[in-house]
C-alpha positions as CSV (number, residue, x, y, z in Angstrom):
1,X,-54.4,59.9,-23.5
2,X,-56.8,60.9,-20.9
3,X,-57.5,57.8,-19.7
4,X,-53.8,56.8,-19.4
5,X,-53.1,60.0,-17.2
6,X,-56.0,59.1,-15.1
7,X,-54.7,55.6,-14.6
8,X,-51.8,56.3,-13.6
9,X,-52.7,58.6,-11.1
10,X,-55.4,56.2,-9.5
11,X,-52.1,53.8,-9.2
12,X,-50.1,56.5,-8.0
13,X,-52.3,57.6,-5.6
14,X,-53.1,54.1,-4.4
15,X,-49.5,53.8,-3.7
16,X,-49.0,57.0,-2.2
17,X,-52.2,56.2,-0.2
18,X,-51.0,52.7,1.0
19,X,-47.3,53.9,2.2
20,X,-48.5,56.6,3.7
21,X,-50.9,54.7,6.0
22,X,-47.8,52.3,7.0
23,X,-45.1,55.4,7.6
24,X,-48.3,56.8,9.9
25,X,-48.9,53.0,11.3
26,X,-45.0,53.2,12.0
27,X,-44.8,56.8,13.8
28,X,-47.8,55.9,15.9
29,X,-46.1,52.8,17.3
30,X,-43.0,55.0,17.6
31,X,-44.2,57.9,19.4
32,X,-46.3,55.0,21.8
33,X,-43.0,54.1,22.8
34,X,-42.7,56.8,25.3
35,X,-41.4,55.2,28.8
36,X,-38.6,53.0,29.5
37,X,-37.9,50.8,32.2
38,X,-35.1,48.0,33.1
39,X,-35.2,45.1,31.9
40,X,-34.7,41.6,33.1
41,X,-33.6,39.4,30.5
42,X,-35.1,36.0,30.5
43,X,-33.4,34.7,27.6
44,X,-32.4,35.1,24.0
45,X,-32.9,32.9,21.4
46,X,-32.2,33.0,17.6
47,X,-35.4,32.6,15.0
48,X,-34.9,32.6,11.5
49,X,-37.2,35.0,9.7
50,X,-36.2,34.2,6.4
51,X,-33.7,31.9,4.3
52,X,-30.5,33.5,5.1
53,X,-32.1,35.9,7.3
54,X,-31.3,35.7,11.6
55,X,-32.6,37.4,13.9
56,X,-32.0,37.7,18.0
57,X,-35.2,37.4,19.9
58,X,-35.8,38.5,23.4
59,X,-37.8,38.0,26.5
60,X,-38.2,40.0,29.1
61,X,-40.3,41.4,32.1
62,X,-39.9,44.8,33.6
63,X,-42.1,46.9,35.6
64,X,-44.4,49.9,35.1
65,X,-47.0,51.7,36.8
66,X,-46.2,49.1,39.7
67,X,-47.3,45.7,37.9
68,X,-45.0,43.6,36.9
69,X,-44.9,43.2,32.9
70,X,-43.5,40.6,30.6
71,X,-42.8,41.4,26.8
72,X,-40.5,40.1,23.6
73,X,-39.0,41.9,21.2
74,X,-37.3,40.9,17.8
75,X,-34.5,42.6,17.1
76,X,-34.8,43.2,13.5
77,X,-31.5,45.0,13.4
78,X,-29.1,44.0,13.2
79,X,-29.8,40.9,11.4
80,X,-27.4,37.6,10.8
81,X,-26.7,35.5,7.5
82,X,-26.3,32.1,9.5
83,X,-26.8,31.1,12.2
84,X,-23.2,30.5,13.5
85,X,-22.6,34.5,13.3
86,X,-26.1,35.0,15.2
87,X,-24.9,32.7,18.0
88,X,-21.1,34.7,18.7
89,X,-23.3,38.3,18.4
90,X,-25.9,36.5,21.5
91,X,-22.7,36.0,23.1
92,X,-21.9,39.6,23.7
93,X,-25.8,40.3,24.3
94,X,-25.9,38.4,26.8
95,X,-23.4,40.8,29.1
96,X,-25.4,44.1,28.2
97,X,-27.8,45.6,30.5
98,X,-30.8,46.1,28.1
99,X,-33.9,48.5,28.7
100,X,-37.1,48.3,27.6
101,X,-39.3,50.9,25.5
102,X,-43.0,50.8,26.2
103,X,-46.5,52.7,26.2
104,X,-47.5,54.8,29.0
105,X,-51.5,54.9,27.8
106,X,-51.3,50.5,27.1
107,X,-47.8,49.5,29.2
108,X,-47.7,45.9,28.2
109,X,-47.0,47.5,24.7
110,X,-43.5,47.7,25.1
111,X,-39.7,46.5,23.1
112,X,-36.5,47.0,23.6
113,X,-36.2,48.0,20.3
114,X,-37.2,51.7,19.7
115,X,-36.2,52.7,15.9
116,X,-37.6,55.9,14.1
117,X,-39.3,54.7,10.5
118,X,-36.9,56.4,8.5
119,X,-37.4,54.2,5.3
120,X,-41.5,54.1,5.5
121,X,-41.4,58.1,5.7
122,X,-39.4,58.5,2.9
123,X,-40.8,56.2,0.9
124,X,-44.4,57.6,1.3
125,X,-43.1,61.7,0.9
126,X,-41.9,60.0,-2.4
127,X,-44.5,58.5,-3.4
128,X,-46.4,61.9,-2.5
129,X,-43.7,63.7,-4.6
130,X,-44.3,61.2,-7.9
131,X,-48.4,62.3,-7.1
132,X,-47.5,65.8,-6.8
133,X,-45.3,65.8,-10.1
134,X,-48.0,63.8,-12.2
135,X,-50.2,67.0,-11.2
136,X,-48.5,70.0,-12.6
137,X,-47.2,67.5,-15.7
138,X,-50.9,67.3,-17.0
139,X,-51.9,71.3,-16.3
140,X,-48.1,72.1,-18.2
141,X,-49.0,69.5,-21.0
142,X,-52.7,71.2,-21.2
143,X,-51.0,74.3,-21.5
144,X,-48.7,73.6,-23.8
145,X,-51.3,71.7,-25.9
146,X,-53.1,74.9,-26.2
147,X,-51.0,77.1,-27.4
């Protein structure tokens, strides 16, 4: 039984260790995100990213710290079933004036596209919480066992 608890918590632990790393990865390319500037659309285009999966992709240039920047972002949200439905969205893009999020230490880091990581943080305080749980179920099950 031992050896089963202490499986599953190497597992666990792997997990929580992995998704943690990712919601941090994620934060740290949030918070980098710190300036914005105007944007000058270039163009959009449509990519598909998977098999009924569309996404709106953008290039830009914009300026910071006085040198003049290009960058392109993928808009991963919202995303299109077809590409007929992607096409009408562009259509309304197109009249928007867009700005772009970038880096003040590394400024040709940049998107137009700033989102806070909501699903990698809860998914790794989760995973922390199943790790945390596992914990105190082995000391209550020793305690039990002994009495």
């Amino acid at each position: 039984m031992l050896k089963f608890w202490l499986v599953l918590v190497i597992i666990v632990s792997c997990i929580s260790l992995w998704l943690f790393g990712r919601a941090s990865y994620d934060l740290c390319r949030y918070a980098m995100l710190n300036r914005t500037a105007i944007a000058h659309v270039e163009g959009f285009s449509i990519e598909q990213t998977g098999s009924s999966r569309f996404v709106i992709k953008a290039e830009y240039s914009y300026e910071a710290s006085g040198a003049k920047l290009k960058g392109e972002t993928l808009f991963l949200n919202p995303y299109y079933l077809n590409r007929p439905t992607a096409e009408r969205a562009l259509k309304n893009w197109e009249k928007k004036q867009w700005q772009v999020f970038y880096s003040s230490w590394r400024p040709s880091f940049s998107s137009m596209q700033r989102m806070f990581p909501f699903k990698s943080c809860i998914h790794a305080v989760l995973a922390l919480g199943v790790l945390v749980y596992f914990f105190f179920l082995r000391r209550y099950l020793l305690r039990l066992a002994e009495s």
